[in-house]
N, C-alpha and C positions, 0 to 999 in steps of 0.2 A: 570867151568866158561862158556865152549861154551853152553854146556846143561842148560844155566840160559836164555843165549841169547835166545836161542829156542825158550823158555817157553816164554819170554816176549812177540817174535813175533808174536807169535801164540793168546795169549791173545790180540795184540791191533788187528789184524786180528777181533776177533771174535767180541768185542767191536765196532768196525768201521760196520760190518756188522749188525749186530741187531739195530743200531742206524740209519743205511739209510734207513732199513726196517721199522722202526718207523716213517720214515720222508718221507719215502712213504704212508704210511698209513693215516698219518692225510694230505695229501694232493687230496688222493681221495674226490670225491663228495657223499652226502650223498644218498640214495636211495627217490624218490618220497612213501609215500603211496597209498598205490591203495585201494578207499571208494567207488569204481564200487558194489562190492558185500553188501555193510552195508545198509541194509532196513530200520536204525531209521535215516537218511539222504532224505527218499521222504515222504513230507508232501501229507496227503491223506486230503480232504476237509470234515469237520463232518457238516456243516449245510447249511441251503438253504432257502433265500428270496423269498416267491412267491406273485406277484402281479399281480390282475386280476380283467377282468370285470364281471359283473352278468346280466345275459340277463334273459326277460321275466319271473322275479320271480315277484308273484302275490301277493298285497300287504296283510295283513289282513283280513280277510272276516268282514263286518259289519252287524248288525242290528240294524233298528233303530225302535221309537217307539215315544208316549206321547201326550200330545196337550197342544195347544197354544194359545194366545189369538193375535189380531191386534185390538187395540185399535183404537179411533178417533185420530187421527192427532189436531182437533181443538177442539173447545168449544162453545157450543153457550148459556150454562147458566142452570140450572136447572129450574128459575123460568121465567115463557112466562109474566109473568103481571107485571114484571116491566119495564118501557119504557126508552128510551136513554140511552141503555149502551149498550158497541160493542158485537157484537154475531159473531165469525167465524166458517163459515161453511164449508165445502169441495168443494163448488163450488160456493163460494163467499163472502162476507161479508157487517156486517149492522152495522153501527156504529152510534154512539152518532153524532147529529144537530151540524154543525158548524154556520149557519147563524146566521149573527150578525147584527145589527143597529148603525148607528152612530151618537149620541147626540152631538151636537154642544155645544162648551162652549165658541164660542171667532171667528174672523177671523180667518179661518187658523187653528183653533185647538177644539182639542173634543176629543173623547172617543167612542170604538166600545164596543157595550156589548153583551153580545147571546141574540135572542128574545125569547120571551116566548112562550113557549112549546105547538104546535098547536097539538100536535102528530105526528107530519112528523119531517122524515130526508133526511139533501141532502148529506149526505154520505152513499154510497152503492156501491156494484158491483156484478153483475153476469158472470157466465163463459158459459153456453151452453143456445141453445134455446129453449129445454126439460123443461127447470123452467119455460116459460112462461105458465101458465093456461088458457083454454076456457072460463074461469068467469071475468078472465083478473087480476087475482091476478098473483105472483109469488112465488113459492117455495125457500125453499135453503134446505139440504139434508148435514147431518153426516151419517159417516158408521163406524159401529164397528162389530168385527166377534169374535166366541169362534170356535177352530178346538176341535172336537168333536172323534175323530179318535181312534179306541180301537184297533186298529190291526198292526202288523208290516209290516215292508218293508225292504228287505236283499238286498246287495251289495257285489260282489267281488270285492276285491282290482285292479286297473287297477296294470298289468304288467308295472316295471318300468325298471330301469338300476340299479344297485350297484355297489361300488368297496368293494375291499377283500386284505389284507394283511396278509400271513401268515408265521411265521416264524417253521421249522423241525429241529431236532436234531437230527440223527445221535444215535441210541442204541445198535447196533450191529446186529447180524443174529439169523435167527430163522433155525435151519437147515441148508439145504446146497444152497436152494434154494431161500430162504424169509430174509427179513430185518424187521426192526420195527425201529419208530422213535416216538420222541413225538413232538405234533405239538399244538405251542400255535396262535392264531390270534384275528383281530378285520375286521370287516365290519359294511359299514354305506347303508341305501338303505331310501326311500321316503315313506311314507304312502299318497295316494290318493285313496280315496274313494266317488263316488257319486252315488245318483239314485234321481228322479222323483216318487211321488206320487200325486193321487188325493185322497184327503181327504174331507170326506164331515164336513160341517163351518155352524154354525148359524148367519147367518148375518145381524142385527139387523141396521134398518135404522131410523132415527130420520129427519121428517120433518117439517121446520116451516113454515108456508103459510103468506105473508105477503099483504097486502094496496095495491096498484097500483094508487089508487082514478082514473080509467078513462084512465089515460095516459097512451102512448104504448113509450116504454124504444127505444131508438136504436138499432141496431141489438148486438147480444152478438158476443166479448165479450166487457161490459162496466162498465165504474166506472164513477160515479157520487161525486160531480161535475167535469164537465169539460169544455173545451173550444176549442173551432172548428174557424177552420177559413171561412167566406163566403163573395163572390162578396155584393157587396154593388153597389144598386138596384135604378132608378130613378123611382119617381111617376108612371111612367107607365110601371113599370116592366125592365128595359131595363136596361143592365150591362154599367155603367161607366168605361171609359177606360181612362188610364193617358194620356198624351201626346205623349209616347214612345210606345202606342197603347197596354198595359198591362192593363189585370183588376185589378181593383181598389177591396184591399178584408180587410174586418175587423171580430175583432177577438168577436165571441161571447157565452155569455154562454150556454151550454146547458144540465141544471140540471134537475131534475129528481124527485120529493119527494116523500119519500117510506113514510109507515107507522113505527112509531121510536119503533114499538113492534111485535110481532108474532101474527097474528087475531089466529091459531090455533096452536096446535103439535099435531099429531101423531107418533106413533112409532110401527114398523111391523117386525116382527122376521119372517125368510124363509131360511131351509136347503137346499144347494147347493155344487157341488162338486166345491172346489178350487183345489189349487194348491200349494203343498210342494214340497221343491227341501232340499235335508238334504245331507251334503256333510262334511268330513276328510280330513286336510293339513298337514303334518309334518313329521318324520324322526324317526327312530330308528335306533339303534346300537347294536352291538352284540361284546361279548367279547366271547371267547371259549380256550378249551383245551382239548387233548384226544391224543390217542396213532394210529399211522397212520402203517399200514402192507403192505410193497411194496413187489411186485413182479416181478423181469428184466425178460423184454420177449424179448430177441435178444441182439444186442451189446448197443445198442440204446433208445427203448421202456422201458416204466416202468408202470407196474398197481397199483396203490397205491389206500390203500381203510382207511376211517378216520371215529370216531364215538366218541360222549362223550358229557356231557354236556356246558352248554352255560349260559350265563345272558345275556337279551335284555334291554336295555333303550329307553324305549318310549317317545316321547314328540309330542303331538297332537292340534289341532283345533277342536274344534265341532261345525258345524254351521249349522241352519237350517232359510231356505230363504220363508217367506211366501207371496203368493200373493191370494191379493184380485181383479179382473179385477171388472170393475165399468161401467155401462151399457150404463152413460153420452159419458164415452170417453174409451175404450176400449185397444185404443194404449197404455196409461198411466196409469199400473197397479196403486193399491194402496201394496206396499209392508213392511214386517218389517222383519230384519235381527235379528237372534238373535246370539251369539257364546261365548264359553267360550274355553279357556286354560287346557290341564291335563299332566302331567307325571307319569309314573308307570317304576320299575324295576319287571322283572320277568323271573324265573328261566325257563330253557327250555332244547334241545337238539338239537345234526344235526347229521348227515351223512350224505358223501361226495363219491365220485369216480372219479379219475381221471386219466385220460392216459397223461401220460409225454413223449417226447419225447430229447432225449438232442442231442444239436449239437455238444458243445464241453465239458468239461473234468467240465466247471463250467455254460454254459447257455444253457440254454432251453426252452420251451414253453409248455403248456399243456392246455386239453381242457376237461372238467368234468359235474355232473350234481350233485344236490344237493338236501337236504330234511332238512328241521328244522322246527321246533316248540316249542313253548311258551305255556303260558297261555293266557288269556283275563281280561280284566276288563272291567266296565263300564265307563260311561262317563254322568252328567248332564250338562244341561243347563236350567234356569230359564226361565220361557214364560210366565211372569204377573202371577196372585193375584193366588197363591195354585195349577201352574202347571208349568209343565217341560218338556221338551225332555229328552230323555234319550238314548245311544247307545253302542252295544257291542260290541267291538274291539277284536275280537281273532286271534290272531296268529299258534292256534295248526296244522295245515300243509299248510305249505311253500313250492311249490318246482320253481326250476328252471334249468337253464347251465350257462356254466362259461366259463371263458379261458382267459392265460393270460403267462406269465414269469417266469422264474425262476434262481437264480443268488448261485452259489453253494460258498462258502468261507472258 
């Protein structure tokens, strides 16, 4: 019996022990993990925004070429022998007789009719005093030109500005030393092109000589009829004054009557150098993609070099500006503009270089030099009856610099 007791005490002994040690145990705290050493816990950045400007890249080269016509502005008729009908000229005009007579039918009323056709008109006008003639007739004068021009005229693109947006990817290393990424972007830049040419023009002038009968016109420039205002005159020449000691002035006509027809026409053709001015407005855009090869030169610097093809979109103006100078009035070209619209897609390439430089872990700046090229197309523009301008737009070498941002993510 004592030897049961024993055994009991010993057993709740042991039981009491293993259970406080249990109840020790779940009341410890658990251990923190330690993720100082786990590498898939630091996000490394794989791609990179770069945005920048393009400095002094030189637009397309052009050529241009073709001829043109500058037709008459006005009209004065094909046929000189029919009389009273309007004729405009470039430095003036002769129009259909307005004068009229007025038949009485009653006090106070009647009827004006045109009178009958003596051969003269009192509608006219001239602009310079080069039309008046030593025989005492006067001219009037169309001009019409053909540009005659067989040879071209080349233009480089004025240096403009562009922007550039490029996005990199991240490919891994080439070695121990080199990277590779692929690098897709777009840029947009200006096409302006102009140049100056003397072209030599046949300029074909039409003149009609007309009447004067005697009379000397007022000084130019005048249109007929008109109405002047003058003192108003006593018997013995002497100006009438109001009472407020103002002259006294009435209104009177002072018409002119031409002949209502052309006494002659001539017409005199004479090569001369004028004056072409042919000029390009518009924009292009470039889309690209190609595999970029950096190389870290310090903690900091990066040499990255890019190459690969491209598509350009072009959308243009073609205008060609011609002037005719006129010998009446010199200040006041005679000009005619001509211009048409084109768009062309075309396949091309680039290479780039650029040093980077990073500040921090995702921004940086970078400053580079660049090479690209396209193809060309032409470009028409219509110049009157079976002729054209015509211009070569090529793109095949571009170069310029660059520099701009970089934003790593």
């Amino acid at each position: 019996m004592r030897l049961l007791r024993i055994a009991l005490c010993a057993a709740c002994l042991s039981f009491g022990g293993l259970r406080a040690a249990d109840e020790e145990q779940k009341q410890q705290p658990e251990e923190i993990p330690d993720f100082n050493q786990i590498d898939e816990y630091t996000y490394v950045p794989k791609s990179m925004l770069s945005l920048s400007s393009r400095f002094f890249v030189h637009g397309p080269k052009t050529t241009y070429s073709g001829q043109g016509s500058i037709p008459s502005p006005t009209s004065a008729g094909f046929d000189i022998s029919v009389p009273n009908v309007a004729r405009i000229y470039f430095d003036g005009l002769v129009n259909f007789d307005t004068r009229t007579i007025f038949t009485s039918s009653g006090v106070g009323e009647g009827t004006s009719i045109p009178i009958a056709s003596d051969g003269r008109t009192n509608s006219w006008s001239y602009e310079y005093p080069s039309q008046l003639l030593p025989n005492g007739n006067i001219a009037f004068n169309n001009y019409s030109a053909e540009v005659t021009d067989t040879g071209s005229h080349n233009s480089l693109g004025a240096p403009g500005l562009g922007l550039e947006l490029l996005m990199d990817r991240d490919m891994g290393k080439i070695g121990k030393h080199l990277k590779w990424a692929i690098t897709a972007g777009f840029s947009i830049a200006d096409i302006h092109s102009s140049t100056f040419a003397s072209v030599p023009t046949a300029v074909t002038t039409v003149t009609d000589t007309y009447d004067l009968f005697g009379q000397v016109p007022p000084a130019a420039p005048y249109s007929s009829p008109n109405t002047i205002s003058q003192s108003v005159l006593t018997s013995t020449g002497g100006v009438i004054t109001t009472t407020s000691g103002t002259t006294t002035t009435q209104q009177a006509s002072q018409t002119i009557l031409l002949g209502n027809a052309p006494l002659s026409r001539t017409i005199s053709t004479a090569v001369v150098q004028t004056e072409n001015r042919y000029f390009i407005e518009g924009a292009y855009y470039t889309l690209r993609i190609g595999p970029t090869l950096i190389m870290p030169i310090g903690s900091h610097f990066k040499l990255s070099m890019s190459a690969g093809p491209d598509l350009l979109y072009s959308g243009s103006e073609f205008n060609v500006f011609e002037t005719l100078p006129l010998d009446e009035n010199p200040q006041i070209p005679y000009t005619v503009l001509y211009q048409k619209q084109n768009t062309k897609i075309l396949p091309g390439y680039y290479m780039d270089v650029d040093l980077r430089y990073d500040l921090t872990e995702t921004a940086g700046f970078y400053v580079g030099g660049l090479v690209q090229g396209g193809g060309s197309y032409s470009q028409d523009v219509p110049s009157g009856a079976g002729t054209s301008y015509s211009t070569k737009i090529d793109f095949s070498d571009q170069q310029g610099v660059k520099g701009g941002f970089t934003f790593r993510f």
